[in-house]
C-alpha positions, 0 to 999 in steps of 0.5 A: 529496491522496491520499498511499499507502504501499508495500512489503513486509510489516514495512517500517514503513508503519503508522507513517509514515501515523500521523506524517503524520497527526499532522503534517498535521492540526497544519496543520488538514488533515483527514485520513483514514487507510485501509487495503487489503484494507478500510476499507468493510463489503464490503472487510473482509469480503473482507479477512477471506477473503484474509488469513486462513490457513484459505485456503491452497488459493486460487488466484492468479486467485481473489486478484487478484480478491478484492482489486481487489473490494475496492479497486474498493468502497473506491474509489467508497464512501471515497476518490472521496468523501472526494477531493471533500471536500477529505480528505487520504486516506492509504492503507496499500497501493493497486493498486501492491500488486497489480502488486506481489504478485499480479503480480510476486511470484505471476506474474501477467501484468503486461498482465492485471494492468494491466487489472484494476486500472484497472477497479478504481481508476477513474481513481484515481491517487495524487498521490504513493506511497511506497515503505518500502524495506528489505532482505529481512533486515530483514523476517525478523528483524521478522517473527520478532519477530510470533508465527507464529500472528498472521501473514497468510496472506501474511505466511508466505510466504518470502524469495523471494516477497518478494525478487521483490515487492522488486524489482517495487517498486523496477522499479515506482519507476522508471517513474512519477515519482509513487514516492518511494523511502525507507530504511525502514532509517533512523530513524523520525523522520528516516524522517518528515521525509523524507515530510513535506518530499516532500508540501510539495513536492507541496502547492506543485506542486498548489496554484496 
């Protein structure tokens, strides 16, 4: 089953990809856990260009190619393989990033937008994405807690970038019945026992 997690930056995915881990392999489910931009030699080295702040001055084009490069390497090196294996793969962030970010949140057109991602994902849709909504409130004061120096080069962009990646998520939700929205404003655990109880559903929906 491939499972990926969504929201805005500080939304607490990193945590709730690590609880399900923990929980599907008490099942003797094997598992791989990985991330975006990254997770092969090439994706972390573009990882690296887009994340660090030295550049400020890349274009909106310039990023919505650097990062379905390097989700189209991931794709056809880990995940397709790693499917085919009988691997639970976890995702932290996927194509729906890019609509997200690059599409609604810097304005790309939503058709180009569309195209590129396809090209780069290969026919590879995720079984099932959740998305960790919290208010924009929420995130600043998380994001206060980070010391300015170690955020990304997106973490620093303001409330209203993030308020327009927000609702694309949320419009996102409704279009595709494979989103599950989830409080991210809730307690972790109780946080995790919604997800875990939505992949069994799923599980029973896959597995004849």
């Amino acid at each position: 089953m491939f499972i990926t997690f969504e929201g805005i930056d500080f939304c607490g995915k990193s945590t709730q990809i690590e609880l399900l881990k923990n929980h599907l392999k008490k099942q003797n489910k094997k598992v791989k856990i990985i991330r975006e931009p990254g997770g092969t030699l090439i994706s972390e080295k573009i990882r690296e260009l887009l994340l660090s702040k030295k550049n400020g001055e890349m274009f909106n084009e310039a990023e919505i190619f650097l990062f379905s490069a390097s989700r189209a390497q991931l794709v056809r090196e880990r995940i397709q393989p790693l499917l085919n294996e009988g691997f639970y793969v976890l995702s932290d962030r996927f194509h729906d990033s890019t609509t997200a970010y690059q599409g609604y949140g810097r304005g790309v057109d939503l058709d180009t937008v569309k195209k590129i991602n396809n090209l780069a994902i290969d026919g590879t849709i995720p079984d099932l994405t959740f998305i960790i909504d919290i208010s924009i409130n929420i995130a600043e004061g998380r994001k206060l807690l980070k010391e300015r120096e170690q955020l990304d080069r997106l973490e620093i962009l303001d409330e209203e970038f993030f308020n327009n990646v927000r609702n694309g998520y949320l419009k996102m939700a409704n279009e595709e019945k494979r989103f599950k929205i989830i409080n991210g404003e809730l307690d972790k655990i109780n946080i995790s026992e919604i997800i875990f109880n939505e992949v069994k559903k799923m599980e029973e929906n896959l597995i004849p």
